[in-house]
mmJSON file of the N, C-alpha and C atoms, coordinates in Angstrom:
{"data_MODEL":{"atom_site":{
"group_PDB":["ATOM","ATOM","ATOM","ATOM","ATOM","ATOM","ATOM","ATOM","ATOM","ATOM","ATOM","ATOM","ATOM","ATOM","ATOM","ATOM","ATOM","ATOM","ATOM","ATOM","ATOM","ATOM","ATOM","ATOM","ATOM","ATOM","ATOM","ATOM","ATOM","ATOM","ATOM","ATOM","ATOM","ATOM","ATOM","ATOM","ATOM","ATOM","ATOM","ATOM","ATOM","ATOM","ATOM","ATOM","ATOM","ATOM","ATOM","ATOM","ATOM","ATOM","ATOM","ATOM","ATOM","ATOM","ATOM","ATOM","ATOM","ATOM","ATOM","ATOM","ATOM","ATOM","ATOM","ATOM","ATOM","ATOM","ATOM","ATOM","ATOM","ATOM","ATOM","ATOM","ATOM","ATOM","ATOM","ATOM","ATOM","ATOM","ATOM","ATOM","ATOM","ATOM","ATOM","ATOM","ATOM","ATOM","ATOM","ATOM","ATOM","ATOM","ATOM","ATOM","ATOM","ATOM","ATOM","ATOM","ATOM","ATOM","ATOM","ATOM","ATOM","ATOM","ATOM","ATOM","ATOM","ATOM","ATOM","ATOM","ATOM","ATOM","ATOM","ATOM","ATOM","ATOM","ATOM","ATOM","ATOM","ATOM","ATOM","ATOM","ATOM","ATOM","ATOM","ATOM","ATOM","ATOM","ATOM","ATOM","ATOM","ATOM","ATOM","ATOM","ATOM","ATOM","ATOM","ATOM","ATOM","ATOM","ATOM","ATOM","ATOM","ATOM","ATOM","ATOM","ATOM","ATOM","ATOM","ATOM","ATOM","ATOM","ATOM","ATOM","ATOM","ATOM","ATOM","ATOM","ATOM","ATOM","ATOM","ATOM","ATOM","ATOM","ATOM","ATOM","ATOM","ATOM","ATOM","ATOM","ATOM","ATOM","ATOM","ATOM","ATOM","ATOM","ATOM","ATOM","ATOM","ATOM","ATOM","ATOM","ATOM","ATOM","ATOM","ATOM","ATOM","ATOM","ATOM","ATOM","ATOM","ATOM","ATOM","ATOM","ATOM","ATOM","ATOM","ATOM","ATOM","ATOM","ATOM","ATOM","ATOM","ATOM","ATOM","ATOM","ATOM","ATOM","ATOM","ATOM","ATOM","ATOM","ATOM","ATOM","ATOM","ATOM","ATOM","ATOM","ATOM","ATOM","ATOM","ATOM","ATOM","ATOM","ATOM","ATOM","ATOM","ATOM","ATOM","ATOM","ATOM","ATOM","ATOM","ATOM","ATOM","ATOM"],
"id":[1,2,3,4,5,6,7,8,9,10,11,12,13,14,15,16,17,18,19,20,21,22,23,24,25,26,27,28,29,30,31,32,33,34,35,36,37,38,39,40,41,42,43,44,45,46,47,48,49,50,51,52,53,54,55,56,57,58,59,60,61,62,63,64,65,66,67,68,69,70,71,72,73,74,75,76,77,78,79,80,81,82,83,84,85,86,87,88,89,90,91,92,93,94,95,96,97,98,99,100,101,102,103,104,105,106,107,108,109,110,111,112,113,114,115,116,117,118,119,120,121,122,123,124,125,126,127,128,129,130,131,132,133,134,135,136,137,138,139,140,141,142,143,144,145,146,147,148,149,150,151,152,153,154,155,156,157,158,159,160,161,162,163,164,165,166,167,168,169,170,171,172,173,174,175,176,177,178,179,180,181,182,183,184,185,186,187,188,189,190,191,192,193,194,195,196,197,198,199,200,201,202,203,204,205,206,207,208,209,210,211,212,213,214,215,216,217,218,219,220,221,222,223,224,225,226,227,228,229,230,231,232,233,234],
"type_symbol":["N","C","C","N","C","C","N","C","C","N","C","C","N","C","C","N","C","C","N","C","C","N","C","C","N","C","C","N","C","C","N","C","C","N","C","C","N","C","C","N","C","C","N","C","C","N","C","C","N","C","C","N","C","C","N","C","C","N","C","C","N","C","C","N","C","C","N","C","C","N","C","C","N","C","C","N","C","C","N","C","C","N","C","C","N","C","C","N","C","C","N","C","C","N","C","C","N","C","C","N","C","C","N","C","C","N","C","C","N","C","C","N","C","C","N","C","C","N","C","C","N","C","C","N","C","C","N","C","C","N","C","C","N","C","C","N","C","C","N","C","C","N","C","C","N","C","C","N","C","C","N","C","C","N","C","C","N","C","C","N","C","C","N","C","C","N","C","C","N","C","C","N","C","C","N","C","C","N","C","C","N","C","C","N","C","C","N","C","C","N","C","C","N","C","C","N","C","C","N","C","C","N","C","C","N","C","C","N","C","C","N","C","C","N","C","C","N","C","C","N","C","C","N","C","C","N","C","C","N","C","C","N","C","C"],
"label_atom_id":["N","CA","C","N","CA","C","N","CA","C","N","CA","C","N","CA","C","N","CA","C","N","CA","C","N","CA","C","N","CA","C","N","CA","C","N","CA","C","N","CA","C","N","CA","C","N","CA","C","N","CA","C","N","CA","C","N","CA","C","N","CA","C","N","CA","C","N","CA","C","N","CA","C","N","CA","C","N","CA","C","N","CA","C","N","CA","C","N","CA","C","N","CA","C","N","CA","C","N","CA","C","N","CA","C","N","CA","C","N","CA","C","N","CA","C","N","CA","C","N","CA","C","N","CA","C","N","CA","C","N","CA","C","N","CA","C","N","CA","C","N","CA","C","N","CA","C","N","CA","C","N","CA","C","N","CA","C","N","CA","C","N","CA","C","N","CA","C","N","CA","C","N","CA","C","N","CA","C","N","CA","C","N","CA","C","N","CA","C","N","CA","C","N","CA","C","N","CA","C","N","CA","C","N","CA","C","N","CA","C","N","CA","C","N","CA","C","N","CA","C","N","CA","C","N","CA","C","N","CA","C","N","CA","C","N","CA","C","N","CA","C","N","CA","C","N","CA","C","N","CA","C","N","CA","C","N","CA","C","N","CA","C","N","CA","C","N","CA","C","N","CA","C"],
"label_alt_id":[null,null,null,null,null,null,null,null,null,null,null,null,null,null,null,null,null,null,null,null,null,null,null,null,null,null,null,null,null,null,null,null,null,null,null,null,null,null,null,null,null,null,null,null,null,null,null,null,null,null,null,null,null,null,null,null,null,null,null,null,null,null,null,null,null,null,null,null,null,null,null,null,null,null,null,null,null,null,null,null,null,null,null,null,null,null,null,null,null,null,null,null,null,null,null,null,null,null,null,null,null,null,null,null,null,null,null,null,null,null,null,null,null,null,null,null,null,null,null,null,null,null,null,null,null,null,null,null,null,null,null,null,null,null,null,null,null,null,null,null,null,null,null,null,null,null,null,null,null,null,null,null,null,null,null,null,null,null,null,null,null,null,null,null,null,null,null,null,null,null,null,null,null,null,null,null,null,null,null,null,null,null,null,null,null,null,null,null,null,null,null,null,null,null,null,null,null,null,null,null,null,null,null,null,null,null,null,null,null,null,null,null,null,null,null,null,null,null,null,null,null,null,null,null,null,null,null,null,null,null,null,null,null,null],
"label_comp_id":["UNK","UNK","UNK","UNK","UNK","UNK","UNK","UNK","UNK","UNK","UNK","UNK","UNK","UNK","UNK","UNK","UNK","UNK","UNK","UNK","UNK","UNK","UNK","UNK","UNK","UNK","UNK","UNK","UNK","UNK","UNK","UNK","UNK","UNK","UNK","UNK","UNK","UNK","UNK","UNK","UNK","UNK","UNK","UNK","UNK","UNK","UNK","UNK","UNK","UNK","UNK","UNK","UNK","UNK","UNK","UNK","UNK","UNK","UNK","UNK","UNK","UNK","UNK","UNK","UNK","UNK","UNK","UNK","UNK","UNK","UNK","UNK","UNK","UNK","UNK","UNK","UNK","UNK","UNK","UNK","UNK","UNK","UNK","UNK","UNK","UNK","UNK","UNK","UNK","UNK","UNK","UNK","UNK","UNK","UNK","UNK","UNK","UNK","UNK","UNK","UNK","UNK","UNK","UNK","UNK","UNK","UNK","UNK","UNK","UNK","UNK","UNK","UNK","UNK","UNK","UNK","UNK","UNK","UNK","UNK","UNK","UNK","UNK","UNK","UNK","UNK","UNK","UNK","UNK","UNK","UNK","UNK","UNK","UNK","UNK","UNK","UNK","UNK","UNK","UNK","UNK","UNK","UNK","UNK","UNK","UNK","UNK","UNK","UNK","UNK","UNK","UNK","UNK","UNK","UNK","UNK","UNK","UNK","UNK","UNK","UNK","UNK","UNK","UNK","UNK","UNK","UNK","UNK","UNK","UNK","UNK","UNK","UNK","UNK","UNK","UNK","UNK","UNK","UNK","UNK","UNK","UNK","UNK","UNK","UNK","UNK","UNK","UNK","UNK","UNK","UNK","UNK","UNK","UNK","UNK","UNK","UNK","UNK","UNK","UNK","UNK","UNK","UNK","UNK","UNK","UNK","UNK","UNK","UNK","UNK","UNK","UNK","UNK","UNK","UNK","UNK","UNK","UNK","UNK","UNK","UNK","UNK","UNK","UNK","UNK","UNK","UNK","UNK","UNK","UNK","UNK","UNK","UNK","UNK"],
"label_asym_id":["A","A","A","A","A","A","A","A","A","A","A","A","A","A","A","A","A","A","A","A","A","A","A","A","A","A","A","A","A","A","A","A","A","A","A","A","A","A","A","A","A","A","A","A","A","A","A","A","A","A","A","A","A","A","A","A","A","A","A","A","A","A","A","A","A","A","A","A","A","A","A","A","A","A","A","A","A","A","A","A","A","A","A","A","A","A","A","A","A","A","A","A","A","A","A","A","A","A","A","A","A","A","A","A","A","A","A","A","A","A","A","A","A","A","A","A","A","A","A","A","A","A","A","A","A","A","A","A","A","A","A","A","A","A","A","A","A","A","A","A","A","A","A","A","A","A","A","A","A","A","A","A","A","A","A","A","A","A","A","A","A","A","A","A","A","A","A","A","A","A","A","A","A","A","A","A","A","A","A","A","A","A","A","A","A","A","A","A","A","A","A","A","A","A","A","A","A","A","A","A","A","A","A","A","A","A","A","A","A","A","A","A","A","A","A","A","A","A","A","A","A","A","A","A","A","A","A","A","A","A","A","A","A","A"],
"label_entity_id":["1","1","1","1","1","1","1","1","1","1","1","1","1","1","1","1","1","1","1","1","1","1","1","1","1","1","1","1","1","1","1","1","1","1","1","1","1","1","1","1","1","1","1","1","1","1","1","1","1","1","1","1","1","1","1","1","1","1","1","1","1","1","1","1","1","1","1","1","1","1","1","1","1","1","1","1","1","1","1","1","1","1","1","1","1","1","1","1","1","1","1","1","1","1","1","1","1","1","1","1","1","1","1","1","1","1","1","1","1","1","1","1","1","1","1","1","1","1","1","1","1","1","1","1","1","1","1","1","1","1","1","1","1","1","1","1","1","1","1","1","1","1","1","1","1","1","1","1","1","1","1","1","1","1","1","1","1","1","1","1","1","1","1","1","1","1","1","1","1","1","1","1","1","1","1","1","1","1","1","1","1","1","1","1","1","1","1","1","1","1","1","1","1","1","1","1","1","1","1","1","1","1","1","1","1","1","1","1","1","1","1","1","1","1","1","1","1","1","1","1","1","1","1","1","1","1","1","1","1","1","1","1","1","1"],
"label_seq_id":[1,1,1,2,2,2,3,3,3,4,4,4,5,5,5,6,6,6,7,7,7,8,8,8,9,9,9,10,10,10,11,11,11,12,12,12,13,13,13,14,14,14,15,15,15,16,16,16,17,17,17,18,18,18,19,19,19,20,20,20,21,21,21,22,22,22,23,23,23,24,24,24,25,25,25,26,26,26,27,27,27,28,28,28,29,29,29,30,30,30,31,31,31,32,32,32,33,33,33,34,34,34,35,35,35,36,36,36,37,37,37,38,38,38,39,39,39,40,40,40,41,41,41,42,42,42,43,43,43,44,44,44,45,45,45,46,46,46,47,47,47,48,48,48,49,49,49,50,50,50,51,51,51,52,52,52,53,53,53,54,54,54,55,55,55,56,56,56,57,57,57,58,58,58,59,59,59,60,60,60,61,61,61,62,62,62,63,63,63,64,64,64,65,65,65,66,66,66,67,67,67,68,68,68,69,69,69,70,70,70,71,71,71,72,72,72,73,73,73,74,74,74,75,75,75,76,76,76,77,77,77,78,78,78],
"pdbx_PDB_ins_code":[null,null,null,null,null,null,null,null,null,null,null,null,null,null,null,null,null,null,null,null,null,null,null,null,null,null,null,null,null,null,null,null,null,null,null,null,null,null,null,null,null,null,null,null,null,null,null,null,null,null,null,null,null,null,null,null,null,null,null,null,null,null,null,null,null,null,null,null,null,null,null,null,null,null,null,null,null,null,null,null,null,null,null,null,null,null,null,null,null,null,null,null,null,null,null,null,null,null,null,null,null,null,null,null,null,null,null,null,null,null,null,null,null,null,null,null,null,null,null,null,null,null,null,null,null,null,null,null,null,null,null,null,null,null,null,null,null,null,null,null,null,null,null,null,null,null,null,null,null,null,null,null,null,null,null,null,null,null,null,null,null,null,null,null,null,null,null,null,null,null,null,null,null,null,null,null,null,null,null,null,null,null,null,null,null,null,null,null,null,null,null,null,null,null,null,null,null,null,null,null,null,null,null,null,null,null,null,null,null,null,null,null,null,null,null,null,null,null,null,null,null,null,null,null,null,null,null,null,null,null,null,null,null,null],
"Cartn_x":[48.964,48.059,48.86,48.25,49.056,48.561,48.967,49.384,47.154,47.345,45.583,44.67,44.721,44.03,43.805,44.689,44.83,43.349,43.293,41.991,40.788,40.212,39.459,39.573,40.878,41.016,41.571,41.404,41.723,42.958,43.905,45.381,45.862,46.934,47.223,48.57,48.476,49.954,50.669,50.981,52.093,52.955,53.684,54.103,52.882,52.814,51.705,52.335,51.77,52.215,51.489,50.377,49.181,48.517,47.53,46.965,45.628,45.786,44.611,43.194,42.19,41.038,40.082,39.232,37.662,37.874,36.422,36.695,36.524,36.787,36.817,36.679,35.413,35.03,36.681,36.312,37.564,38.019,36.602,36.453,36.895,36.331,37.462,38.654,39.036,40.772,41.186,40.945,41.362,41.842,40.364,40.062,41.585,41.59,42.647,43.947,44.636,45.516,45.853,44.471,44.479,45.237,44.342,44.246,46.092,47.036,48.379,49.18,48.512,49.708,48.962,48.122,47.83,48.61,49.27,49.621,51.35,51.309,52.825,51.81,53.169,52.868,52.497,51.956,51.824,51.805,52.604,52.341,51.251,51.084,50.065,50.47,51.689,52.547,51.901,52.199,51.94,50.317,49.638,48.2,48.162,48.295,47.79,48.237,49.212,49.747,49.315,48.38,47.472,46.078,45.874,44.451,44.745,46.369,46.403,46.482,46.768,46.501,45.546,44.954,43.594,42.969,43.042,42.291,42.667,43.694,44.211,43.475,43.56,42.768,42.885,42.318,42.054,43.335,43.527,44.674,46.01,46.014,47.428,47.398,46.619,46.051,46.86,45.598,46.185,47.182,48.083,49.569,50.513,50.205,51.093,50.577,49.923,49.27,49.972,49.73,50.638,52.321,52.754,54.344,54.593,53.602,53.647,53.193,52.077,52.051,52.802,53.462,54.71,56.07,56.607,57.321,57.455,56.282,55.989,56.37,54.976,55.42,56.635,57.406,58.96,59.93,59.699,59.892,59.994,59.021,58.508,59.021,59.418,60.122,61.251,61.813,63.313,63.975],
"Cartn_y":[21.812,21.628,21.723,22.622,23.059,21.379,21.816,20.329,20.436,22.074,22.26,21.709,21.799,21.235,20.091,19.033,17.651,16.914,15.644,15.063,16.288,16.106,16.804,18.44,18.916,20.531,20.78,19.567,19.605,19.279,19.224,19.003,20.133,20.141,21.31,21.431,22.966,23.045,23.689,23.776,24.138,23.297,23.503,22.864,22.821,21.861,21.101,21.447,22.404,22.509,21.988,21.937,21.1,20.144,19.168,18.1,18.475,18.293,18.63,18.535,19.415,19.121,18.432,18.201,17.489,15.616,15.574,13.756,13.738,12.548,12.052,11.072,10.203,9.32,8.302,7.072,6.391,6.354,6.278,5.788,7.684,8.598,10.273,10.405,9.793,9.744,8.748,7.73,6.89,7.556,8.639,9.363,10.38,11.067,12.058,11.676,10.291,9.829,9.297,8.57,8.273,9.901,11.352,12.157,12.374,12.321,12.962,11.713,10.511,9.537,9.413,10.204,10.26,10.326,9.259,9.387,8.432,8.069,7.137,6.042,5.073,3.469,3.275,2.172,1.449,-0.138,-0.801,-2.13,-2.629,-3.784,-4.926,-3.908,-4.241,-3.931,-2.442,-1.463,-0.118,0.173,-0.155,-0.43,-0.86,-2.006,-2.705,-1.635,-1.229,0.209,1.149,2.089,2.854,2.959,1.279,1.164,1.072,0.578,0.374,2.101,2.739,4.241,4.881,4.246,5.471,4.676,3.519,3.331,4.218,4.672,6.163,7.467,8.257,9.277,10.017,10.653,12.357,13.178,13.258,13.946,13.784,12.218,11.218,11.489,11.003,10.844,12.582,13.424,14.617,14.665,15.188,15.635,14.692,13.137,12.169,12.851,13.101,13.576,14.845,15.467,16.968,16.918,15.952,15.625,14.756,14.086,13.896,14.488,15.409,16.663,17.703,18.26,19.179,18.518,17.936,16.843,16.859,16.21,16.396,17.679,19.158,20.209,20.395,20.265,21.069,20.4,18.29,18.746,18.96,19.671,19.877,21.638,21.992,23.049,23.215,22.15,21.896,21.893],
"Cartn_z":[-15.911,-14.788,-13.497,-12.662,-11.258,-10.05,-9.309,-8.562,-7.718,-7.292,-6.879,-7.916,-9.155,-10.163,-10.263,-9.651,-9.672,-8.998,-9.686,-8.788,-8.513,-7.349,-6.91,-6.959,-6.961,-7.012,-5.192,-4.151,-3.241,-2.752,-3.783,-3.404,-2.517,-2.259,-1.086,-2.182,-2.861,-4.248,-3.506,-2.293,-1.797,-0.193,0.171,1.111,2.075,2.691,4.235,5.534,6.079,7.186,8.121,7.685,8.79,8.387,8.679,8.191,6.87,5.74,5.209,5.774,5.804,6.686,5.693,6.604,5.664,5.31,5.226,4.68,3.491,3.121,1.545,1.199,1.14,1.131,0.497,0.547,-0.025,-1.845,-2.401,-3.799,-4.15,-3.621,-3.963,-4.15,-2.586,-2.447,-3.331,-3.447,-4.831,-6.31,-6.191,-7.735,-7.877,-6.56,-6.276,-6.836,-5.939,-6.807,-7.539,-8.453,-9.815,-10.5,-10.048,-10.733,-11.038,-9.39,-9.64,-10.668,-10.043,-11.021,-12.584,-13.374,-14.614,-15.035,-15.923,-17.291,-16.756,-15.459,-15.141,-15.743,-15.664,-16.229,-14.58,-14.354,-12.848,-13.184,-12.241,-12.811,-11.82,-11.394,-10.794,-9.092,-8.453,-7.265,-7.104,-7.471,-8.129,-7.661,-8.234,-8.328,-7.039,-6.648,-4.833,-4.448,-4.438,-3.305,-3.447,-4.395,-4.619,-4.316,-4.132,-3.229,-1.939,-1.283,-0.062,0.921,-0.112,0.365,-0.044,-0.614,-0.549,0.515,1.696,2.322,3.164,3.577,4.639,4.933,5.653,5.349,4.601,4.779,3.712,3.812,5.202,5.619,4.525,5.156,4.52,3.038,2.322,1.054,0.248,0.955,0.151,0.283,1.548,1.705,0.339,0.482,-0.82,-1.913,-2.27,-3.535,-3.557,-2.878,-3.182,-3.319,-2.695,-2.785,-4.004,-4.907,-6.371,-7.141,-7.114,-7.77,-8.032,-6.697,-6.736,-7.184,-7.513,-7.875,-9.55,-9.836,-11.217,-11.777,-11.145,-11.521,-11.571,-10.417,-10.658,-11.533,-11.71,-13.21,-14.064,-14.396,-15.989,-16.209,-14.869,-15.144,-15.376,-15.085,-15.239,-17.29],
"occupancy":[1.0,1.0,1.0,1.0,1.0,1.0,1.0,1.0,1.0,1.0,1.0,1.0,1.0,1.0,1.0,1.0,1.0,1.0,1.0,1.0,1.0,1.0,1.0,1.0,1.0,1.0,1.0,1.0,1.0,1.0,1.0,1.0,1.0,1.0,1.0,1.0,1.0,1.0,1.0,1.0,1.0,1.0,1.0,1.0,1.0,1.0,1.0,1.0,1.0,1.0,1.0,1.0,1.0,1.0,1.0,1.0,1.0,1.0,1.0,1.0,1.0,1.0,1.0,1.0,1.0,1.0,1.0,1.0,1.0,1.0,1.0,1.0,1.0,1.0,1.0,1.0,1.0,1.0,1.0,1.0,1.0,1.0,1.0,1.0,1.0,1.0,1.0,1.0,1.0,1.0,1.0,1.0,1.0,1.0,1.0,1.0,1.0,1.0,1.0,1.0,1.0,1.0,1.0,1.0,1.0,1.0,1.0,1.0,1.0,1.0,1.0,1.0,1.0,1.0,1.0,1.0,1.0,1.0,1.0,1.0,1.0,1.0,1.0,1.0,1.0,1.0,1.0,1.0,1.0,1.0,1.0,1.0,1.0,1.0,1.0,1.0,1.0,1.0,1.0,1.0,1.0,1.0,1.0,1.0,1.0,1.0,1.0,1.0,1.0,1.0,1.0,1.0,1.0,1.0,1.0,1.0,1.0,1.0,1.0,1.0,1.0,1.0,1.0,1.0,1.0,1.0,1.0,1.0,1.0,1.0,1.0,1.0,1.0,1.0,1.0,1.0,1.0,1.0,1.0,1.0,1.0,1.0,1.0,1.0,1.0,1.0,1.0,1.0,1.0,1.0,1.0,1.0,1.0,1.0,1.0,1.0,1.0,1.0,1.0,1.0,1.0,1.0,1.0,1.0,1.0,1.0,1.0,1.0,1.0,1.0,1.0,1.0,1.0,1.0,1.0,1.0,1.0,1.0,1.0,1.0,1.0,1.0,1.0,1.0,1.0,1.0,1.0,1.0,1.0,1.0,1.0,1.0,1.0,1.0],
"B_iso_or_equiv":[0.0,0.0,0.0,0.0,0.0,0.0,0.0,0.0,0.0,0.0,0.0,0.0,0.0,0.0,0.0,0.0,0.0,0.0,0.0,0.0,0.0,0.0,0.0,0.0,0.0,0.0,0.0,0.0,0.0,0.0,0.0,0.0,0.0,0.0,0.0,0.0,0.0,0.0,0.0,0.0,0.0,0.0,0.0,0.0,0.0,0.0,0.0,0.0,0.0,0.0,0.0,0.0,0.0,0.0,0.0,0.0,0.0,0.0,0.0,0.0,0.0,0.0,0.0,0.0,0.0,0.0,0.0,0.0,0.0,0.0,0.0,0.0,0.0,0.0,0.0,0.0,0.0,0.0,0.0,0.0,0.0,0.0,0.0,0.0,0.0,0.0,0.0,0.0,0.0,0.0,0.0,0.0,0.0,0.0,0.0,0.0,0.0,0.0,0.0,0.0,0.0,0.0,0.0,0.0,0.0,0.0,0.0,0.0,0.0,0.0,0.0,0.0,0.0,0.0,0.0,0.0,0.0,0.0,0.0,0.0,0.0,0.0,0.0,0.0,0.0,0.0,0.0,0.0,0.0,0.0,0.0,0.0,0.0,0.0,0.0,0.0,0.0,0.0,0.0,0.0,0.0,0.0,0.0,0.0,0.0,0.0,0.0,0.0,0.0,0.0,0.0,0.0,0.0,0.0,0.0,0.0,0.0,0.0,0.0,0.0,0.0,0.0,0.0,0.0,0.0,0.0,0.0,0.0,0.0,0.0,0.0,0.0,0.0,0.0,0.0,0.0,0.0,0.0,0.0,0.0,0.0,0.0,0.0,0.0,0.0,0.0,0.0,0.0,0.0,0.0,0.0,0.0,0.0,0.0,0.0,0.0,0.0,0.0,0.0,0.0,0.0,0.0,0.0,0.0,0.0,0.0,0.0,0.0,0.0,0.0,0.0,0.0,0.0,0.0,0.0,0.0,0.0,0.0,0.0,0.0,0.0,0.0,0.0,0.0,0.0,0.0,0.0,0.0,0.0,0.0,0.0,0.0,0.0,0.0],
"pdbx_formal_charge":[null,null,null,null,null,null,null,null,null,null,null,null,null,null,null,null,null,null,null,null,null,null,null,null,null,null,null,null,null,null,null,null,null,null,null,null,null,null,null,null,null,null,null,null,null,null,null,null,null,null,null,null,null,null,null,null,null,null,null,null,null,null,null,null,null,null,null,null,null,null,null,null,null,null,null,null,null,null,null,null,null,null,null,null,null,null,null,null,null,null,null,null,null,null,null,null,null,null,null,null,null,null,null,null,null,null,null,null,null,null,null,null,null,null,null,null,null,null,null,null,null,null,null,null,null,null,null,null,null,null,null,null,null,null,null,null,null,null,null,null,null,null,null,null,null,null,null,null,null,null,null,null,null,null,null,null,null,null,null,null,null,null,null,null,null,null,null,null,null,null,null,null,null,null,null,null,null,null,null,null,null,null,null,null,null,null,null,null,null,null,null,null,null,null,null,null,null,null,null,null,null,null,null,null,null,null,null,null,null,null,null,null,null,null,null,null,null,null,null,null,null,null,null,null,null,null,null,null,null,null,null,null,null,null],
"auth_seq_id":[1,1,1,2,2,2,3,3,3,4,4,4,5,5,5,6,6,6,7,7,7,8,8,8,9,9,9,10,10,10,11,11,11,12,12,12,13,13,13,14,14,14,15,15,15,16,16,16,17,17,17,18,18,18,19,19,19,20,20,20,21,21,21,22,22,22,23,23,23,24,24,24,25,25,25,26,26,26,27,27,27,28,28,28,29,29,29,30,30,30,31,31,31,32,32,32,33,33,33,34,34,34,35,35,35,36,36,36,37,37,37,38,38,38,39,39,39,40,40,40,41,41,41,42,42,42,43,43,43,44,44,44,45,45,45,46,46,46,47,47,47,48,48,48,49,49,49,50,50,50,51,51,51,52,52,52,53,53,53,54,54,54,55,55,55,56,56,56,57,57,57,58,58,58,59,59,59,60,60,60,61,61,61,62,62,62,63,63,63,64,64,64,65,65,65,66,66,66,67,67,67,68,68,68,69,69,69,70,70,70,71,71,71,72,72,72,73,73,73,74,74,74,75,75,75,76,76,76,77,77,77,78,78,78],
"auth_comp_id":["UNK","UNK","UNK","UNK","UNK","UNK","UNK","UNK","UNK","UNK","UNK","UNK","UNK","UNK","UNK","UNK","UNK","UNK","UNK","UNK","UNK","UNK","UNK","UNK","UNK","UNK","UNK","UNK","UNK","UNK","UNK","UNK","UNK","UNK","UNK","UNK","UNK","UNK","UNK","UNK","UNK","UNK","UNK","UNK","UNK","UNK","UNK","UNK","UNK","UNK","UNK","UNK","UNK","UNK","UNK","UNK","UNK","UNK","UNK","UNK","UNK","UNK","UNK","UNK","UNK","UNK","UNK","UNK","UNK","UNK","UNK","UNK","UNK","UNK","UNK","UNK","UNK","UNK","UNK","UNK","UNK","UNK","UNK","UNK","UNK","UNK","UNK","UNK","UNK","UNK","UNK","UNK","UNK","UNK","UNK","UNK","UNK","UNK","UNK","UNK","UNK","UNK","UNK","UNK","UNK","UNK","UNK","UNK","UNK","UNK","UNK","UNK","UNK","UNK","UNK","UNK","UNK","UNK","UNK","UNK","UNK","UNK","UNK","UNK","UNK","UNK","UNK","UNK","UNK","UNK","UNK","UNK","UNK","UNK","UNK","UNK","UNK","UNK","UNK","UNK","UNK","UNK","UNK","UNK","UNK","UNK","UNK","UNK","UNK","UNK","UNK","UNK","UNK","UNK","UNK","UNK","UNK","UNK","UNK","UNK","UNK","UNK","UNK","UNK","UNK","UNK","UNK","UNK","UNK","UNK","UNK","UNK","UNK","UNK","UNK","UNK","UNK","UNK","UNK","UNK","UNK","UNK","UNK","UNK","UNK","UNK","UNK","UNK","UNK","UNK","UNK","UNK","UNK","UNK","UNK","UNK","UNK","UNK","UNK","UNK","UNK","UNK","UNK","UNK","UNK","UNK","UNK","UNK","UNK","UNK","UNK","UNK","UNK","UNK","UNK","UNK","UNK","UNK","UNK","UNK","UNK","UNK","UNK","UNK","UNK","UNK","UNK","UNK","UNK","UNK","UNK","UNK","UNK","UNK"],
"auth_asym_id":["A","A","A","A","A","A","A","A","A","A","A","A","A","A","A","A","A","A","A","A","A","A","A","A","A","A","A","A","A","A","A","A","A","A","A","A","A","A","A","A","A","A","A","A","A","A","A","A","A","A","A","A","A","A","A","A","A","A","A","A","A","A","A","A","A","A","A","A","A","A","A","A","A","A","A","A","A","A","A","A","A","A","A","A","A","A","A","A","A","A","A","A","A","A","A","A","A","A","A","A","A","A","A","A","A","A","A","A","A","A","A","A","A","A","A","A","A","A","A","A","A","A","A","A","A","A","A","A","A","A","A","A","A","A","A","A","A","A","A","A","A","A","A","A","A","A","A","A","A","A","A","A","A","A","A","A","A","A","A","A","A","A","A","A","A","A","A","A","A","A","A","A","A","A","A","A","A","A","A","A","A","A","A","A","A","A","A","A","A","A","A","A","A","A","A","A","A","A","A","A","A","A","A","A","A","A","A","A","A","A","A","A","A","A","A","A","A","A","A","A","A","A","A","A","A","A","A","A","A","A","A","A","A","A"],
"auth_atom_id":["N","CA","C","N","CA","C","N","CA","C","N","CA","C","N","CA","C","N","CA","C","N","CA","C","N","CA","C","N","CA","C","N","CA","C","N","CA","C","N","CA","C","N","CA","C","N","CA","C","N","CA","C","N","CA","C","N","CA","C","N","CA","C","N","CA","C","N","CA","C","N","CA","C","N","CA","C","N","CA","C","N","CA","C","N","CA","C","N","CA","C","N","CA","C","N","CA","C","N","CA","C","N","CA","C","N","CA","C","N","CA","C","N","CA","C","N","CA","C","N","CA","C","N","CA","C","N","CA","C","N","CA","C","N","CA","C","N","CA","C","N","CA","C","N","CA","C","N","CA","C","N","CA","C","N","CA","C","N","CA","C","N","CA","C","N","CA","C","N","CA","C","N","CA","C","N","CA","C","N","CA","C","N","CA","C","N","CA","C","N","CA","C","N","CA","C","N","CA","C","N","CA","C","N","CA","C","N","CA","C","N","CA","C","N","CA","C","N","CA","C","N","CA","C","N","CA","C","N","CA","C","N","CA","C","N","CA","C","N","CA","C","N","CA","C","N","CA","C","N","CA","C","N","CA","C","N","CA","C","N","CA","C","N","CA","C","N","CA","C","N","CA","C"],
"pdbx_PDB_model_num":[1,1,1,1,1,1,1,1,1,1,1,1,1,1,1,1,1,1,1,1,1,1,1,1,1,1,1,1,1,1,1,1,1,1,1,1,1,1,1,1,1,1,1,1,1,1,1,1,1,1,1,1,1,1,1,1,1,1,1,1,1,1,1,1,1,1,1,1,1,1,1,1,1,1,1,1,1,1,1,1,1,1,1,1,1,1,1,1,1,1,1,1,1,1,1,1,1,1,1,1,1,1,1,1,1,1,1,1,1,1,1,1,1,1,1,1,1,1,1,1,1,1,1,1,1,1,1,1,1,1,1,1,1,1,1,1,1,1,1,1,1,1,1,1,1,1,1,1,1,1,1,1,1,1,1,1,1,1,1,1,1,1,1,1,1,1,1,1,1,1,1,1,1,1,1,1,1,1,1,1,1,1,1,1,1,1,1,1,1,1,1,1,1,1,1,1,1,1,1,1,1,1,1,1,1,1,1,1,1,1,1,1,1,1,1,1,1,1,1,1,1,1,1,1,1,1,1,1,1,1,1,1,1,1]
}}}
């Protein structure tokens, strides 16, 4: 799964040069980075800090999501 596939399909799979556009309600952006951190362990700490950013925007939200998506991908190429 490519890093665009993640969550919503609205990840940005390549470097951010600009702010992702559009809103996303909060309980989306939540879904989004539920979608990139699938399948890490998260403890209690982990979790609070995953809701404390999906209260962020859309903007914020995607760009982190794409820098743990691309991340992942590269490596699993390794």
């Amino acid at each position: 799964m490519t890093a665009g596939q993640r969550g919503t399909g609205r990840v940005p799979a390549g470097p951010v040069e600009v702010a992702p556009a559009g809103f996303a309600p909060e309980a989306e952006r939540a879904a989004i980075l539920a979608g990139v951190l699938a399948g890490i362990e998260l403890g209690a700490w982990d979790r609070r800090i995953v809701a404390w950013l999906a209260g962020w925007d859309a903007g914020t939200v995607l760009t982190v999501a794409s820098w743990i998506a691309r991340s992942r991908d590269a490596g699993s190429r390794r």
